[in-house]
C-alpha positions as CSV (number, residue, x, y, z in Angstrom):
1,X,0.0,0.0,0.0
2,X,1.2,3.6,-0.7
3,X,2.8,5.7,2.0
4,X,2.3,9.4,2.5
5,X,5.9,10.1,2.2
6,X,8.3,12.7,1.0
7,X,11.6,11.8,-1.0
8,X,13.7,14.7,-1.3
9,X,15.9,14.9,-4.8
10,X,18.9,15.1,-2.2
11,X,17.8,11.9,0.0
12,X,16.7,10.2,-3.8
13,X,20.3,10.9,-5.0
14,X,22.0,9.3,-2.2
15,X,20.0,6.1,-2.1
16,X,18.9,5.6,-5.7
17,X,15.8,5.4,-7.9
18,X,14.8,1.7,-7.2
19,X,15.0,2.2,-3.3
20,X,12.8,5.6,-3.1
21,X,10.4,3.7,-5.4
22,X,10.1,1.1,-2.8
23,X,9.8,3.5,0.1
24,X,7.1,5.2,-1.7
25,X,5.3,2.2,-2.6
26,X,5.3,0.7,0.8
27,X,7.9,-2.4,0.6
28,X,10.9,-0.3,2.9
29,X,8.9,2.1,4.6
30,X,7.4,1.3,8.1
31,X,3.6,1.3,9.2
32,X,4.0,3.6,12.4
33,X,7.4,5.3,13.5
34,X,8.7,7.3,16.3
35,X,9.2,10.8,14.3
36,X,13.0,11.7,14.7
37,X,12.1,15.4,15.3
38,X,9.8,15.9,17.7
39,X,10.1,11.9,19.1
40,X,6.3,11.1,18.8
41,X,4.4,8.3,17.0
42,X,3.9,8.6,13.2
43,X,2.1,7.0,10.7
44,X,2.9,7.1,7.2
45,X,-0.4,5.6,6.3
46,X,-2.5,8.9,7.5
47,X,0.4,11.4,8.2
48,X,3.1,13.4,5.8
49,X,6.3,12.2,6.6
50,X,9.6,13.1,5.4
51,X,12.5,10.7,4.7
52,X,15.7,11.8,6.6
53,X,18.8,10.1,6.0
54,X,22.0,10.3,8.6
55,X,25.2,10.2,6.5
56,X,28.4,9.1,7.9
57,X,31.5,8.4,6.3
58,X,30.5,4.7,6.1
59,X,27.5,4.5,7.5
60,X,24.0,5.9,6.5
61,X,20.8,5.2,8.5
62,X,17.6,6.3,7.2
63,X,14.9,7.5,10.1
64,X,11.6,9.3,9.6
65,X,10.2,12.4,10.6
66,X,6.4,14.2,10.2
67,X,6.6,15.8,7.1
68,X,5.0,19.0,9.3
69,X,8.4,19.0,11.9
70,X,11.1,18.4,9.5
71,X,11.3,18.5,5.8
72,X,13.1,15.9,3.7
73,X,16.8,16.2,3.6
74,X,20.0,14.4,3.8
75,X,22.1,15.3,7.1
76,X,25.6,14.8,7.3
77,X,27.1,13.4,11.0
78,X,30.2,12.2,12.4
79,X,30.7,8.0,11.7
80,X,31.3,7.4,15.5
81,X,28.2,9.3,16.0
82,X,25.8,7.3,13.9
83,X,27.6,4.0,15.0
84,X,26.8,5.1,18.3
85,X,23.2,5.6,17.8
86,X,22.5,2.4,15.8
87,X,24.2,0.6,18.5
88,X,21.6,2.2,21.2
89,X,18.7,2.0,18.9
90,X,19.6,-1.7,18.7
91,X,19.9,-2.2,21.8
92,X,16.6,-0.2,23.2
93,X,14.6,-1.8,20.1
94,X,14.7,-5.5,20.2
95,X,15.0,-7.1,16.5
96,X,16.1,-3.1,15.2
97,X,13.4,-1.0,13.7
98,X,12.9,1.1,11.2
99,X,12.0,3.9,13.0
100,X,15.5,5.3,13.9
101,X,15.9,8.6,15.9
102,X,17.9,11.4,15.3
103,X,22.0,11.2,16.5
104,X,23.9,14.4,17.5
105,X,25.0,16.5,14.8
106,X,29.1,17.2,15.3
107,X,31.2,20.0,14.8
108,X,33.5,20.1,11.6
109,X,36.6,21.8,11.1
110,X,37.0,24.6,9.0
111,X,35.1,28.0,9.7
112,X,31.4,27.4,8.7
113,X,30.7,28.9,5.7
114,X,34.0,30.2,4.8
115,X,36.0,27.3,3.5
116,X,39.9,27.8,4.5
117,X,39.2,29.5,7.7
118,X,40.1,26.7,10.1
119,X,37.6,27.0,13.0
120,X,35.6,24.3,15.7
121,X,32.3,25.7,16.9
122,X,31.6,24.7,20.5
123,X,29.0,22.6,22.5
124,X,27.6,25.0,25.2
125,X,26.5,23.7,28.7
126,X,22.2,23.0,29.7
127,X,20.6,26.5,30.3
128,X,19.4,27.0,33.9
129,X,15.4,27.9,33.5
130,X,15.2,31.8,32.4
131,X,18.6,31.9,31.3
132,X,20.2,31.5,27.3
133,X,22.6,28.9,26.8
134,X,26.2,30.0,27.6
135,X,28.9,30.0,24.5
136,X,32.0,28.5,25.3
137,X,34.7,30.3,27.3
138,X,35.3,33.5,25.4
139,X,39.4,34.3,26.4
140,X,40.9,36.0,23.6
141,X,42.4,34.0,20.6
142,X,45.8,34.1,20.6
143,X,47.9,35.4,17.4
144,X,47.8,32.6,14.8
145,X,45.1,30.8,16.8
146,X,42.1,29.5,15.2
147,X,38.6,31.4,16.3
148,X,35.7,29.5,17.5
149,X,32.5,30.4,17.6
150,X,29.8,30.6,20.8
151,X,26.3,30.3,20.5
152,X,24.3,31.8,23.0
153,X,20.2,30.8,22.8
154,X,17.5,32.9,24.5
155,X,14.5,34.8,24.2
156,X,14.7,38.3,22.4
157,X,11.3,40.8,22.3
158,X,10.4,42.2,19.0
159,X,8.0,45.1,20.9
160,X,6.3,42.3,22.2
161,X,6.7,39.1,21.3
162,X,9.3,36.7,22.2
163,X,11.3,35.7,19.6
164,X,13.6,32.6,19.8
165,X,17.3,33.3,19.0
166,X,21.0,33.3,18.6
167,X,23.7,35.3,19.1
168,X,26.9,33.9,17.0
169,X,30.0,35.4,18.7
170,X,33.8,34.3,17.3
171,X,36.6,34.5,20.3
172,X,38.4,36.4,18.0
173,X,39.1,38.5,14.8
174,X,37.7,35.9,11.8
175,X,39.1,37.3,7.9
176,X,38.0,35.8,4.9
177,X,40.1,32.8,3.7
178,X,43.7,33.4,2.4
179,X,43.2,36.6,4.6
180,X,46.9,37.3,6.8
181,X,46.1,40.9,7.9
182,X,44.2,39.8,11.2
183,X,41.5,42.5,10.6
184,X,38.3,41.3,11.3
185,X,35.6,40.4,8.7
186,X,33.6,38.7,10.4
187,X,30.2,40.6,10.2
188,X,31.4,41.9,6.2
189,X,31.2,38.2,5.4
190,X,27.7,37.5,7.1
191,X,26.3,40.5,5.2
192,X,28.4,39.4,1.9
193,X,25.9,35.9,2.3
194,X,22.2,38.5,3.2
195,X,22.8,39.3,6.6
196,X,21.4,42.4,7.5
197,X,23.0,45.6,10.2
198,X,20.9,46.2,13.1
199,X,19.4,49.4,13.9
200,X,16.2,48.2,16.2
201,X,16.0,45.3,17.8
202,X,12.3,45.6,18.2
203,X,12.6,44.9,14.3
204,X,12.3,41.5,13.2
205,X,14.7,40.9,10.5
206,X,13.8,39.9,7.1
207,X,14.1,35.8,6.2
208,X,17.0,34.8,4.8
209,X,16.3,32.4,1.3
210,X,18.4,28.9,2.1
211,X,19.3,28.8,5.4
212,X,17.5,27.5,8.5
213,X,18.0,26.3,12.0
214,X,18.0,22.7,12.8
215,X,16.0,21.8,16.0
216,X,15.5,17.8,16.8
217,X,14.5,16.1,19.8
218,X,13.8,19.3,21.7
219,X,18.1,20.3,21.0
220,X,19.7,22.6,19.0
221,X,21.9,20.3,16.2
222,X,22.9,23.0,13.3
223,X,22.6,26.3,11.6
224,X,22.4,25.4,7.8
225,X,23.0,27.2,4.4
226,X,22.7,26.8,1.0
227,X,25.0,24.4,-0.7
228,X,26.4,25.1,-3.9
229,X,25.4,21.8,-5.7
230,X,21.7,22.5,-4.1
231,X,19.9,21.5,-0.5
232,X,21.6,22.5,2.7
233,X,25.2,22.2,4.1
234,X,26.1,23.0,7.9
235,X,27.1,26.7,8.6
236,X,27.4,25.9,12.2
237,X,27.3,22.8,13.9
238,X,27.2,21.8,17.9
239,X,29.8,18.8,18.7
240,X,26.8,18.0,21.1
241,X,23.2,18.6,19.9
242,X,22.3,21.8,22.5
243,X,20.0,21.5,25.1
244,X,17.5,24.4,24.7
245,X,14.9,25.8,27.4
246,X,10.9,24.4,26.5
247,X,10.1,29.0,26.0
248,X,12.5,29.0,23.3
249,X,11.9,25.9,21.9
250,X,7.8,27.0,22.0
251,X,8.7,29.9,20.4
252,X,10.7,28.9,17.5
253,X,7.7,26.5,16.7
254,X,4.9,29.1,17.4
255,X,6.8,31.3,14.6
256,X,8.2,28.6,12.7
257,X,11.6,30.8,12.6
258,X,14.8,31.3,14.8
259,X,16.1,35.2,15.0
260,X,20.1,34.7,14.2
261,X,22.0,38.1,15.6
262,X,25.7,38.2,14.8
263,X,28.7,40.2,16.3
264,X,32.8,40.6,16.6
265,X,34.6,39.1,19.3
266,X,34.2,40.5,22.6
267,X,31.1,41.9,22.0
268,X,28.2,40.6,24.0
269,X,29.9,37.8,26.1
270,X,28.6,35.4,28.2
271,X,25.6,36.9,29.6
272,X,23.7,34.5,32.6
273,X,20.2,36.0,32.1
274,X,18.2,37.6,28.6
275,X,17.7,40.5,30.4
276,X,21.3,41.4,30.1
277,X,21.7,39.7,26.9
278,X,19.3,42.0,25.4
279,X,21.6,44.8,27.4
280,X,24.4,43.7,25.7
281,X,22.6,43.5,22.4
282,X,21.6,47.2,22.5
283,X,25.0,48.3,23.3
284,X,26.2,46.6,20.2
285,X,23.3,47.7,18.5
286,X,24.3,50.8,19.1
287,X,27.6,50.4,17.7
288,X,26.4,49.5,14.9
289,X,28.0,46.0,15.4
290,X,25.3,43.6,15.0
291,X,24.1,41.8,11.7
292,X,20.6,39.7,12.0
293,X,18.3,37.2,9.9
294,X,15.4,35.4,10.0
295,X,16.3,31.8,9.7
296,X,13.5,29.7,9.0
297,X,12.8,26.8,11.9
298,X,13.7,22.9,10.9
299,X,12.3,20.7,13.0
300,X,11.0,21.4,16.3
């Protein structure tokens, strides 16, 4: 019997014709699943649902998702990581299922998004309740030292309404690739790819075409751009998938978009409450050091 599933051209590619013909005719494709996004039951007899495939060096495992939480895509991930979660999903799921959930996305080397810069982004530690996720330790880069990037998650109001979203922050100066002159071009290379300067942040920045936030099992997994061959390729992406508080993860789905603000190095900080990130925000604002985009929300 059919399936009410989504192929994308991207996920097609990787595991051929004959194989997404049998998926969408019912021989591979499971009854009922656990959704890899949102970790509820599916049911790809009544309910959209995308095909999401986990590509590893080696390895590829192909999970399901409502088509309504996550679109079709292919994801790249570290090998250990998706050996790792096979192992647990076999292990947890007697006999091995179909239905395979979502493993952390890892961080890759190179700055993301500006091939040659070498750069790690950072996991960042649980939020308390109220509070944004911390970025990593922010000490200055040392001369010839690679920059890495902090992400810090929390609530932002646009007049009134909370917003969901991230401030990118390098530990030090970031220049475009080939670049020896140590000036920073960080924020010239965000508005180089659509970012926009900040004059209000009760403003909600216009949507940025191609990218998007990747949000699975309730974590924070990737910031994601436009590849050059087509579909999505990681801008930014957490060693650890990023534990984010249930108001900003509401948020993101209520607008079905993530706010992404970015700045230089030493600008905002590590700030322990959104009150005083927004403090810090303004004074950057202010500064005119601050680029933003709507980023459209994958997943929830």
């Amino acid at each position: 019997m059919p399936r009410m599933l989504d192929v994308s051209d991207e996920v097609r590619s990787e595991i051929g014709d004959d194989e997404a013909d049998r998926l969408l005719g019912g021989d591979r494709a499971p009854d009922s699943y656990e959704c890899t996004s949102c970790r509820t039951p599916g049911d790809t007899h009544v309910e959209p649902t995308s095909t999401v495939l986990f590509v590893g060096e080696e390895t590829a495992v192909l999970a399901f998702a409502h088509a309504r939480c996550i679109p079709s895509q292919v994801v790249p991930v570290a090998e250990e990581q998706l050996v790792g979660a096979v192992r647990s999903i076999s292990q947890s799921q007697p006999g091995g299922g179909p239905d395979l959930a979502a493993p952390g996305v890892p961080g890759a080397p190179g700055f993301p998004g500006f091939p040659g810069t070498p750069a790690v982004a950072p996991s960042a530690p649980a939020p308390a309740p109220a509070a944004p996720v911390g970025p990593a330790p922010t000490q200055p880069t040392a001369p010839g030292q690679a920059a890495i990037l902090g992400i810090t998650c929390g609530l932002v109001l646009h007049g009134k309404v909370g917003h969901a979203s991230l401030v990118v922050e390098p530990t030090g100066p970031v220049g475009r690739p080939g670049s020896t002159s140590g000036e920073d071009e960080f924020l010239d290379l965000l508005q180089d790819a659509g970012f926009q300067p900040v004059t209000d942040l009760d403003e909600t920045p216009d949507q940025l075409p191609g990218w998007s936030v990747l949000v699975a099992m309730g974590k924070l997994h990737a910031i994601l751009q436009p590849a050059a061959a087509g579909g999505s390729t990681g801008w930014w992406q957490a060693h650890q998938p990023l534990q984010v508080t249930d108001a900003w993860r509401m948020a993101a789905s209520q607008l079905s978009e993530v706010t992404m603000y970015a700045v230089p190095a030493g600008m905002v900080g590590r700030q322990p409450r959104e009150d005083l990130l927004r403090q810090a925000l303004e004074r950057a604002v202010a500064l005119g050091q601050v680029v933003a985009a709507s980023l459209p929300l994958a997943g929830t």
